[in-house]
LUMLO-272819 format. One record per atom (N, C-alpha, C, O, CB): x, z, y; residue in three letters. Coordinates in pm, whole numbers, plus 50000, padded with zeros to 5 digits. Each point is the difference from the previous one (the first is absolute). Glycine has a CB too. Example, Ala and Ser with C-alpha at 12.3 -4.5 7.8 and 13.67 -1.06 7.14 Angstrom:
// LUMLO-272819
513195078049431ALA 499115000050119ALA 500905000050120ALA 501045006649998ALA 497075005949885ALA 501544980350222SER 500825000650119SER 499235007350109SER 500515001750111SER 500674976849826SER 
// end
This chain:
// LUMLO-272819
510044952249926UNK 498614998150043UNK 499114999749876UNK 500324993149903UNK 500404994050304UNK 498295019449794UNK 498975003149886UNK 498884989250023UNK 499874993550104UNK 500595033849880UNK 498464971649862UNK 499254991150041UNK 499195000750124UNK 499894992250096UNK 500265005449691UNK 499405012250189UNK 499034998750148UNK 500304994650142UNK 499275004350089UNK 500085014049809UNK 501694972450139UNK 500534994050075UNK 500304983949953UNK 500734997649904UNK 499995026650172UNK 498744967349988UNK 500754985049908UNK 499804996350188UNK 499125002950081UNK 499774987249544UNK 502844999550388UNK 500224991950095UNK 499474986649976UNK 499974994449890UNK 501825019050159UNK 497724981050080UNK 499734988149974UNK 500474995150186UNK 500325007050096UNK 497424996049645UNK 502114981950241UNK 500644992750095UNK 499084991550014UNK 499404992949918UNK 502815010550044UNK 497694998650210UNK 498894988550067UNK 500574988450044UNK 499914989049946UNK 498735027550137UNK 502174987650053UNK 501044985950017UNK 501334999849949UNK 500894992250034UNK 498085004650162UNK 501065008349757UNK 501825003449908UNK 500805017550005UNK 499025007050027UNK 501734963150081UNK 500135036749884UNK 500215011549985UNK 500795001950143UNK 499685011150043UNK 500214990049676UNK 500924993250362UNK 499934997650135UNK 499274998650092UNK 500035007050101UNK 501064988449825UNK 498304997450060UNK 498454995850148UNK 499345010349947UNK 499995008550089UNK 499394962849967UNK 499955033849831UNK 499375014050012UNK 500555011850046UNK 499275008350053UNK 499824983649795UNK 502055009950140UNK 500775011650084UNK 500405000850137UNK 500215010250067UNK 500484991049747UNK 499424982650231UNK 499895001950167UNK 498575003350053UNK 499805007650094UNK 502084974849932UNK 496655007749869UNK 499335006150052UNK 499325010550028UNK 499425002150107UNK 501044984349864UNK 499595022549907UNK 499945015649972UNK 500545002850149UNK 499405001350107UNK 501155002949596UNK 500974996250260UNK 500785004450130UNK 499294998850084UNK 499195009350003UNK 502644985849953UNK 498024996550136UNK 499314994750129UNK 498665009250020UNK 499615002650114UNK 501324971049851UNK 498535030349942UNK 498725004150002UNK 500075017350035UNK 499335006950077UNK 499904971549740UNK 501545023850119UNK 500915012649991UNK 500454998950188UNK 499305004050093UNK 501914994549573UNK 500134994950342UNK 499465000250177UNK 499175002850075UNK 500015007350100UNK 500684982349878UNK 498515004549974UNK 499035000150136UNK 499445011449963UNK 499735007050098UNK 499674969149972UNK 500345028349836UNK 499115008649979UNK 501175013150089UNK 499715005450107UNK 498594982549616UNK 502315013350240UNK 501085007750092UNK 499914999250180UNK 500035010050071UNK 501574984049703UNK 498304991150281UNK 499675000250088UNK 498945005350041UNK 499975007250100UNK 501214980249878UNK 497945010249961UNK 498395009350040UNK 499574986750028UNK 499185000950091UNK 501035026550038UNK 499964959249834UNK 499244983050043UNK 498955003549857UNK 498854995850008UNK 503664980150116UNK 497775029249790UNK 498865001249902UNK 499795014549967UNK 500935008050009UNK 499554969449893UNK 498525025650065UNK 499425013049978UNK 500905002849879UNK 500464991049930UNK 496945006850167UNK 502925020949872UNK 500325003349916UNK 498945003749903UNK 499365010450017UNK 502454992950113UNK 497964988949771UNK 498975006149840UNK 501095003949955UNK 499725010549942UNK 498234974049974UNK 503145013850074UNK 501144995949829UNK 499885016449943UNK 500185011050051UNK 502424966550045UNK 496995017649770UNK 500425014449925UNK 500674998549888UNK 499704989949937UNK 498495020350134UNK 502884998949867UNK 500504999249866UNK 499275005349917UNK 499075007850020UNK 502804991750044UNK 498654995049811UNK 499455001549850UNK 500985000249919UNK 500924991849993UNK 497194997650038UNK 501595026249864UNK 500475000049895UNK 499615006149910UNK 499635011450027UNK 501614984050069UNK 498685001249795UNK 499215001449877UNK 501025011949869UNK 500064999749877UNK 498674969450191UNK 501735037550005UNK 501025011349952UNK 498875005449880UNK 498985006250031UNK 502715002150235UNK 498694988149590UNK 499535007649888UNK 499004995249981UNK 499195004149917UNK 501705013550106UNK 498944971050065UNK 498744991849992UNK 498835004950114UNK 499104994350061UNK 501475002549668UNK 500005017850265UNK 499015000450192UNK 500244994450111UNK 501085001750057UNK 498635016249913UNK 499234973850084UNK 500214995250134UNK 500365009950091UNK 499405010850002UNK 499154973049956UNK 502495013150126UNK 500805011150116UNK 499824991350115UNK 500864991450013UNK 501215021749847UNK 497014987350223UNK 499914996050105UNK 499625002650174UNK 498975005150045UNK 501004987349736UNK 500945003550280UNK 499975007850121UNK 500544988650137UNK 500494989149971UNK 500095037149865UNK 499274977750293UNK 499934986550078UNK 501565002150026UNK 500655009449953UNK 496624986950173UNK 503394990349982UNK 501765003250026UNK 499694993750133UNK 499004993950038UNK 502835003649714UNK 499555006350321UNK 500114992250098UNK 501514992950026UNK 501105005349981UNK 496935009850099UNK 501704971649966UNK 501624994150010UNK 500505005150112UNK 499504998650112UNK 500254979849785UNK 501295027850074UNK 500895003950090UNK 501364987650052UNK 500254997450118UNK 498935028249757UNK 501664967249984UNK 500714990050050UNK 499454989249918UNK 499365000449895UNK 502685012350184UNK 498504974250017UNK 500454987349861UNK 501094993550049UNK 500324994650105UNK 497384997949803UNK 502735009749993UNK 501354991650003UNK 499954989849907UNK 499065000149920UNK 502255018050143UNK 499824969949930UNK 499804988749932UNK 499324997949849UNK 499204991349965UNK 502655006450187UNK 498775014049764UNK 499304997349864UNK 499925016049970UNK 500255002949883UNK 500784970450019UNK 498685036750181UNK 499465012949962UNK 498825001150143UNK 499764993650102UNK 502855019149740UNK 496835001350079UNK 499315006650142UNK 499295014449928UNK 499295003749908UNK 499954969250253UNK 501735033149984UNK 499485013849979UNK 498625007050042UNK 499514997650110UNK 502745002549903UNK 497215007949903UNK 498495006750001UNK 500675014649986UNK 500945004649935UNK 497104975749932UNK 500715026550259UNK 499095010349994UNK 499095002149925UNK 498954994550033UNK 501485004450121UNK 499535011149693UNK 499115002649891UNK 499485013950025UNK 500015007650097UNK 501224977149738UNK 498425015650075UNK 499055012249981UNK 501075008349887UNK 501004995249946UNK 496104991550095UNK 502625020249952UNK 501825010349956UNK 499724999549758UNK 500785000649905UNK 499235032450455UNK 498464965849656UNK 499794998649864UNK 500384985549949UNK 500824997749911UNK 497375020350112UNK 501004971350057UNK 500724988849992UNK 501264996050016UNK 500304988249985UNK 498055010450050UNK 502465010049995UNK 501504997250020UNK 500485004749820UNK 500604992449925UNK 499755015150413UNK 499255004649632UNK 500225007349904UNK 499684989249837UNK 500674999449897UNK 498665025350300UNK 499514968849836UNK 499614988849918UNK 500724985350011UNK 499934991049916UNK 497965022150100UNK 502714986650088UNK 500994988450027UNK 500745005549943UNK 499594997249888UNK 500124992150297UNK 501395018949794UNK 501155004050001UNK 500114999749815UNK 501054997849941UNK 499015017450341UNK 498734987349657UNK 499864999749850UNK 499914992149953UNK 500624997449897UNK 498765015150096UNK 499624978750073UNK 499704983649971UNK 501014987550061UNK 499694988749960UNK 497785020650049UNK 503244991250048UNK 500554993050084UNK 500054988550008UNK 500964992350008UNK 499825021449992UNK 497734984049996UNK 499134989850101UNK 499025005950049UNK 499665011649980UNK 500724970149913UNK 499105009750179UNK 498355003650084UNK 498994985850065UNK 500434991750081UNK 501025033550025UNK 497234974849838UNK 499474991250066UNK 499535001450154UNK 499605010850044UNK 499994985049728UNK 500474994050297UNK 499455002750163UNK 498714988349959UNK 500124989449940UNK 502605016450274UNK 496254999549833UNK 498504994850056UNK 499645001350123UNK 500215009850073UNK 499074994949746UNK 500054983350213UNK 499714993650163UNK 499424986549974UNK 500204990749921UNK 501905020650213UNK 496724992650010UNK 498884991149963UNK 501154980950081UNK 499644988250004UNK 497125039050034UNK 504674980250012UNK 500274990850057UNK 501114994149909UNK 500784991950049UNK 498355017050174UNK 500954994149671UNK 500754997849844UNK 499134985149963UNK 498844998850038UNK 501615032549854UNK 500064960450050UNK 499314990549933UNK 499515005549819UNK 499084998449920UNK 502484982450272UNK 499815026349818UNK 498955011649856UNK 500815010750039UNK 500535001950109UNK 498794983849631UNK 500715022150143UNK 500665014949952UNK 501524997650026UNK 500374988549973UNK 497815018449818UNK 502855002350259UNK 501044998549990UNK 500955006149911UNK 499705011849983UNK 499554982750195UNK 501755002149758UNK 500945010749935UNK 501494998650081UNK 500574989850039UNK 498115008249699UNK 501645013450271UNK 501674999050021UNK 501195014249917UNK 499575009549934UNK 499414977750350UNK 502175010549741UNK 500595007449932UNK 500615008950091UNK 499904997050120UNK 500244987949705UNK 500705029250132UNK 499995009650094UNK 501295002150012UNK 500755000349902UNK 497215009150059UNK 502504992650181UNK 501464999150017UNK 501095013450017UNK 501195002349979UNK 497834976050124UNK 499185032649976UNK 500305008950029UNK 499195007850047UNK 499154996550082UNK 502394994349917UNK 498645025849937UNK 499015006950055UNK 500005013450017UNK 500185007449903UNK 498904976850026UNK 500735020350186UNK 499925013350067UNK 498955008449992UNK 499385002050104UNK 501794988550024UNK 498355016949735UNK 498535006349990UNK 499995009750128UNK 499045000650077UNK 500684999149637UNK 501215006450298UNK 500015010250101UNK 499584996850108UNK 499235008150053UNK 502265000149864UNK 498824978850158UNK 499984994550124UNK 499014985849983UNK 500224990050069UNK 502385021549996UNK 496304988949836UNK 499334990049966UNK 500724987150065UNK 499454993050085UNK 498435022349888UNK 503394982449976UNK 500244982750040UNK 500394994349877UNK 500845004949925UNK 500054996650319UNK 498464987449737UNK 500444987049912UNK 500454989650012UNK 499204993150063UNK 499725013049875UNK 502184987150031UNK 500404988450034UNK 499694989949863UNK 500445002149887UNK 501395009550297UNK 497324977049857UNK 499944989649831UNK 500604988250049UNK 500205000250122UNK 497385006249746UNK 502774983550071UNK 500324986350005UNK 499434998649871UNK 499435007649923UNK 502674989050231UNK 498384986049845UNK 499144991949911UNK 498824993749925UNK 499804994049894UNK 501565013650147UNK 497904996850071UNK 498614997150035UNK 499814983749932UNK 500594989350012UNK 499355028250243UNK 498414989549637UNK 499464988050014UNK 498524998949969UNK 499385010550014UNK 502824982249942UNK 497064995750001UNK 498535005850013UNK 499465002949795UNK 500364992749908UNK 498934988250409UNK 500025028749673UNK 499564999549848UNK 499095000349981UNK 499224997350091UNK 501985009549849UNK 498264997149918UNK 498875004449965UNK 499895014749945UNK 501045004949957UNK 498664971550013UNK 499645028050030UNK 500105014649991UNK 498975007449869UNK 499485011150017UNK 501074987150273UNK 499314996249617UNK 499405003649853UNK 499005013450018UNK 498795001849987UNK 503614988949876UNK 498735017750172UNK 499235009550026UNK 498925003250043UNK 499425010049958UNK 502004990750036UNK 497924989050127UNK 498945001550065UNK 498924993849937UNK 498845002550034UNK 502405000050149UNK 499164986349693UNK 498554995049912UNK 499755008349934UNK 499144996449919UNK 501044983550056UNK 500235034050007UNK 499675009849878UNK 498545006250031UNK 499565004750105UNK 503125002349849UNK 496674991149904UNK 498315004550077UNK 500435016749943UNK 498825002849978UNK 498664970349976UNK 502905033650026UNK 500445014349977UNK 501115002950026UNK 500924992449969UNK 497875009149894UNK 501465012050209UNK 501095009350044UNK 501384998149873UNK 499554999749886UNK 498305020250247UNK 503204979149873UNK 500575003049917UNK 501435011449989UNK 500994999250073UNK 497664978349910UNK 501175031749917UNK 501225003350029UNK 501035002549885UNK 499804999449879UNK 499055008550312UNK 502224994849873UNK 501274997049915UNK 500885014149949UNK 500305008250086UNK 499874967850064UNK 500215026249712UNK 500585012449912UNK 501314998150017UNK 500714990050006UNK 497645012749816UNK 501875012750188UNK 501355006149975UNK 499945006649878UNK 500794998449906UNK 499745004550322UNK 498575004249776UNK 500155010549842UNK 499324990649899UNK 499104991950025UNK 500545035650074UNK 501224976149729UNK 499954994649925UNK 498504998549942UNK 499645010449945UNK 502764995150056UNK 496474982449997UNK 498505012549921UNK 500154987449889UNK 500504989950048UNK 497015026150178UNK 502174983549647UNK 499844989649929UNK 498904993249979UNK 499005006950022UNK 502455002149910UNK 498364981950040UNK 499264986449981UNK 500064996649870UNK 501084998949942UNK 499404993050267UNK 498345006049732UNK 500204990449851UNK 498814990650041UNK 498995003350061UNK 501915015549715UNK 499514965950166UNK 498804988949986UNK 499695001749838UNK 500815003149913UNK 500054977050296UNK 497965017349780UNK 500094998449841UNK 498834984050034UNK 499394995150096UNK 500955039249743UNK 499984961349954UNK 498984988650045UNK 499595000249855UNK 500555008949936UNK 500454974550284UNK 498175008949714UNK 499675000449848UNK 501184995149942UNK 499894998849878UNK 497684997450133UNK 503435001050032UNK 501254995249918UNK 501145004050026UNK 500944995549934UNK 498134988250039UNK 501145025050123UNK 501085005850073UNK 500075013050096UNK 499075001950078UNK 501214975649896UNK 500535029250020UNK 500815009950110UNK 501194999150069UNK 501024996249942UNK 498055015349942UNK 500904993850321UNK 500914994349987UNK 500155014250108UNK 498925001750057UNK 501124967349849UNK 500825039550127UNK 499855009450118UNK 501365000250115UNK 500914991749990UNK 497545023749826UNK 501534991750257UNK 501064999050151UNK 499405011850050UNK 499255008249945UNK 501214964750134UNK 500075026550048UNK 499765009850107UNK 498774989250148UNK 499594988450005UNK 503695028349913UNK 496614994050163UNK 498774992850071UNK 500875000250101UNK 500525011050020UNK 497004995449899UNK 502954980350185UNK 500214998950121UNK 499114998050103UNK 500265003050117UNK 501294991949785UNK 497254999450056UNK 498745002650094UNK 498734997149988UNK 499534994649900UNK 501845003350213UNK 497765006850024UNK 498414999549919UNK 499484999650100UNK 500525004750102UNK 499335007249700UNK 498744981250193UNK 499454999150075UNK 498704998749921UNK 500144999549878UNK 501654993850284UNK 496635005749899UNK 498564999049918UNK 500134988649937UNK 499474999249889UNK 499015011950259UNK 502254977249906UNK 499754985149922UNK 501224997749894UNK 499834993749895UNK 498954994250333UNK 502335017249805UNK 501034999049870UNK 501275007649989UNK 500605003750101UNK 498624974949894UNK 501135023349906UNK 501235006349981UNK 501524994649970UNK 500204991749912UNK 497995020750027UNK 502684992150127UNK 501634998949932UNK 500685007849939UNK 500155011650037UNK 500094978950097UNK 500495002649719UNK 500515007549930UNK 501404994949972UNK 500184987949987UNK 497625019349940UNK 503285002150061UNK 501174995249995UNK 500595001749793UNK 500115011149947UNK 500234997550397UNK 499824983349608UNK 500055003549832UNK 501624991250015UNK 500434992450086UNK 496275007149760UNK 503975006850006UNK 501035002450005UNK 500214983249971UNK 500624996250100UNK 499645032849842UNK 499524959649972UNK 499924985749962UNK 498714996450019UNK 499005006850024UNK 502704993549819UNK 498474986350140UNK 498314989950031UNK 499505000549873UNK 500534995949896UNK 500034984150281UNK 498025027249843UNK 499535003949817UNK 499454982349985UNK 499414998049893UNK 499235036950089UNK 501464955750086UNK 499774985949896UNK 498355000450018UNK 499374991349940UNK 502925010249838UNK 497075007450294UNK 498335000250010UNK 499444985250082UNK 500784995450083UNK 499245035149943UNK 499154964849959UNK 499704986850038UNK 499375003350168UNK 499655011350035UNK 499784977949674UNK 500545001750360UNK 499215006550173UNK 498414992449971UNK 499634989449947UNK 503035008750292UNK 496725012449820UNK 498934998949995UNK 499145011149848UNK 498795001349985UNK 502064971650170UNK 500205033149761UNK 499785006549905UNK 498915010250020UNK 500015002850119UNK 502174991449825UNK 497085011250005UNK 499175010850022UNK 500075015549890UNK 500025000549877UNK 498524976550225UNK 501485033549990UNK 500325011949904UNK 499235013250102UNK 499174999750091UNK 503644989249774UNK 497925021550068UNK 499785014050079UNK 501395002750073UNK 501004997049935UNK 497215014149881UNK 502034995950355UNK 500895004449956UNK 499935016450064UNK 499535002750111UNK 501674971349852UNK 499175032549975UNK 500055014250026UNK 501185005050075UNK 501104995849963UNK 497645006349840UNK 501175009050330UNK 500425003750071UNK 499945017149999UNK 498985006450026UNK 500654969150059UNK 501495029649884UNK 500335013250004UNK 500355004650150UNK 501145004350020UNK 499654993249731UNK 498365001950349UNK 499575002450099UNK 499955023150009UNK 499475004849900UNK 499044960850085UNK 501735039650066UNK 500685015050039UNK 498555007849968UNK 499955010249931UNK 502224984450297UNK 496855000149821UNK 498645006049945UNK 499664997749898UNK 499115007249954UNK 500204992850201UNK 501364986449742UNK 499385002149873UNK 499884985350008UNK 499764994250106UNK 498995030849863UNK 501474968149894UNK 499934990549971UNK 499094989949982UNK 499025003149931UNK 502265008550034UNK 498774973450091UNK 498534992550056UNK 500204987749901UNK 501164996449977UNK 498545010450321UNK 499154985949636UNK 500484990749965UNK 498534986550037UNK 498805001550018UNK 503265015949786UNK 498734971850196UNK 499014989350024UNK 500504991350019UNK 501204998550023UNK 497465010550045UNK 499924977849919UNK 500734986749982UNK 500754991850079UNK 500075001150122UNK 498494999849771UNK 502314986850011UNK 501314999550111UNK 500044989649953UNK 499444997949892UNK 501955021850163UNK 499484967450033UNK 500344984849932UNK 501214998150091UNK 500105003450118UNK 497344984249808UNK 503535005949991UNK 501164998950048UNK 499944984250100UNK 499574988849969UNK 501585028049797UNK 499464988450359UNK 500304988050112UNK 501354997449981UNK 500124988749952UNK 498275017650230UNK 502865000249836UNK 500794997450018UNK 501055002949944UNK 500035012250020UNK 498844985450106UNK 502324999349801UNK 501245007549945UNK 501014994450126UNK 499764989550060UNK 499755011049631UNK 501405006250333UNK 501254996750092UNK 501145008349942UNK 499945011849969UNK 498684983950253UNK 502194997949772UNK 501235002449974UNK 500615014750094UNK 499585000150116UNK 500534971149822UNK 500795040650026UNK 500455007350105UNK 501675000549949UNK 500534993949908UNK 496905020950159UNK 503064993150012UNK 501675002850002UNK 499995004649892UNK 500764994749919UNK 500035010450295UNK 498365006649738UNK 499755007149904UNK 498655003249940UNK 499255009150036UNK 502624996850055UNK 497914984549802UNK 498825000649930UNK 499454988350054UNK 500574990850057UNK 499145033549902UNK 498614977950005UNK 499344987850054UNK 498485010950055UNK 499785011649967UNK 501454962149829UNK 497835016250305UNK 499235002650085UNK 498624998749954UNK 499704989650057UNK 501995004950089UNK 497185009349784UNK 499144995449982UNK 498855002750087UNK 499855011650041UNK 501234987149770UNK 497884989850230UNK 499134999450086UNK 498595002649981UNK 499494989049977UNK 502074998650082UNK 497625020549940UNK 498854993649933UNK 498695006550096UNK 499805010750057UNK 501464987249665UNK 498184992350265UNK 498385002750063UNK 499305010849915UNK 500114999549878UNK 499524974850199UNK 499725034549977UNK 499275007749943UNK 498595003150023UNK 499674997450115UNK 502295007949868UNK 497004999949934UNK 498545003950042UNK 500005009050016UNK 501095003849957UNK 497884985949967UNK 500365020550125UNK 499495016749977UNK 498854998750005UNK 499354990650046UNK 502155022450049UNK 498144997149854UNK 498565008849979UNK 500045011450136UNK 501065001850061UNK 498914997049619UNK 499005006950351UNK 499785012050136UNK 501125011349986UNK 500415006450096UNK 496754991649911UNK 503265003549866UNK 500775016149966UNK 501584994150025UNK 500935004750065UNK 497195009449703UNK 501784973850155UNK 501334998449980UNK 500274994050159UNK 501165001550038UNK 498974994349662UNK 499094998650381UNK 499934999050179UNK 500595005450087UNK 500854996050079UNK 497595001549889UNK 500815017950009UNK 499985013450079UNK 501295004549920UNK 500825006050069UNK 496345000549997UNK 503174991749803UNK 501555007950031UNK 501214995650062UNK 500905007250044UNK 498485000749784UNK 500534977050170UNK 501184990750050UNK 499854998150122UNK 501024997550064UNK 499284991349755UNK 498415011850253UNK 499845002450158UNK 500835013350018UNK 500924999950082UNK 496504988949957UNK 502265025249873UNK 500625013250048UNK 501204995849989UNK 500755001050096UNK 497785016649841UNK 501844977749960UNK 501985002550001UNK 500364993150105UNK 500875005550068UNK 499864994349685UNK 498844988550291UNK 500654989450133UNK 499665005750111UNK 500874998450086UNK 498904980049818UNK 499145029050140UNK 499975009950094UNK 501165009850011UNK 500705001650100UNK 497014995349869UNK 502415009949905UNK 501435014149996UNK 501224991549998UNK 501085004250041UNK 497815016949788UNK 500914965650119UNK 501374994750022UNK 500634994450118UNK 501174996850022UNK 498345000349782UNK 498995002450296UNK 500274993250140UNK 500585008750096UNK 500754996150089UNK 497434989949880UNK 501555023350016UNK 500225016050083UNK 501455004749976UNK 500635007250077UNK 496815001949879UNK 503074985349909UNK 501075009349958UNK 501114991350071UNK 501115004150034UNK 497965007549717UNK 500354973550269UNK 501534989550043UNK 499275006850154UNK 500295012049996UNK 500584956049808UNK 498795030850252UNK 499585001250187UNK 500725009449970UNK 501154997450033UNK 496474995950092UNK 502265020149809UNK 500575012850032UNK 501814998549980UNK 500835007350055UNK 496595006249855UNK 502834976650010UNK 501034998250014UNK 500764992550085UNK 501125004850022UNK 498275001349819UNK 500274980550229UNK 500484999750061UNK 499775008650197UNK 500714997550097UNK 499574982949658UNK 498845026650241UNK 499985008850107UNK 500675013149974UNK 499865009350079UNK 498134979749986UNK 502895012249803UNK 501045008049972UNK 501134993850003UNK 500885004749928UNK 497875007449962UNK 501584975350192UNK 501594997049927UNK 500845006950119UNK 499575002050113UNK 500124971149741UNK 501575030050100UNK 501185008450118UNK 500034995450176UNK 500475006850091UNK 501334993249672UNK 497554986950248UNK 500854993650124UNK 498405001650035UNK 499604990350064UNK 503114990449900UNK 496345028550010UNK 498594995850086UNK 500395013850120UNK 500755009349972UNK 496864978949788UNK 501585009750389UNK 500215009350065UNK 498545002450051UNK 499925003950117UNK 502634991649923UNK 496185002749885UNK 498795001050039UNK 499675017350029UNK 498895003550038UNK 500574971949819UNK 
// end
């Protein structure tokens, strides 16, 4: 499970899963209206589309998806459920899934918070390598870019360059149209499997705006197009 998902517990990790469950029932029965829709934030794009419960059984229950949302379950393997009859956001884990025949089975339901949705800008997330350098009046430090959005960037660098948080510099982005640079202050370092994570808030100017709006536009298109290309779609 990636950040953009954190569990939390209202009456304990049991009584939230019967009551999930229960809610899930009825909603099956047709005693409560169906809203419920999944969410997933595949590459950092929201993938969202409505389901319907088909079973529940004691600590699973099977859904009717939407065949892209199955395709985004099956990568992510989790998915949030939202409902106004949720006491919040839900997460569960995935047991099983039929893109072909849009069915999902999750257990382990419980209620979270969902990060993703305080983001005041779109964000999205790299596969191809583009590089990154921070510089500051006393230092350089560079990586590759894992993601971007108008308010800040992630960079993955090979050790923790020792930069203080809250530091202030430039950092430049070798972006496919040509290289952007502007100001940047470091929020966050995190530790990874491999390397370390750096966080940082950024400003733009109108130019440097309009190009990082274009790339997250071409970059939004290229994940949809992919997953409405994966083998098991029958659209």
């Amino acid at each position: 499970m990636n950040d953009t998902y954190q569990k939390i517990e209202l009456a304990g990790p049991e009584a939230d899963q019967q009551e999930i469950l229960s809610c899930l029932a009825e909603i099956r029965a047709g005693r409560l209206v169906n809203d419920l829709k999944l969410v997933n934030y595949y590459r950092e794009i929201p993938v969202s589309y409505s389901a319907d419960v088909l079973t529940v059984e004691e600590t699973s229950v099977e859904f009717l998806v939407h065949q892209i949302q199955a395709v985004a379950i099956s990568l992510e393997k989790v998915t949030v459920l939202k409902s106004d009859h949720f006491k919040r956001p839900v997460i569960a884990t995935v047991n099983y899934v039929n893109i072909e025949k849009s069915r999902i089975v999750l257990s382990g339901f419980s209620y979270a918070t969902i990060r993703a949705d305080r983001r005041m800008s779109v964000r999205v997330a790299l596969i191809e390598l583009i590089r990154v350098t921070f510089r500051t009046e006393e230092t350089s430090t560079s990586g590759h870019l894992l993601d971007i959005s108008l308010t800040g960037v992630s960079i993955q660098v090979d050790q923790d360059p020792g930069i203080e948080l809250s530091e202030q510099g430039e950092l430049t982005v070798g972006l496919p149209a040509g290289s952007i640079a502007f100001p940047a202050s470091l929020l966050k370092v995190v530790p990874m499997t491999s390397g370390t994570r750096l966080v940082f808030e950024v400003e733009l100017d109108r130019a440097s705006e309009v190009s990082i709006s274009q790339f997250i536009f071409k970059r939004q298109v290229e994940i949809i197009k992919e997953l409405k290309e994966h083998p098991g779609l029958n659209l």
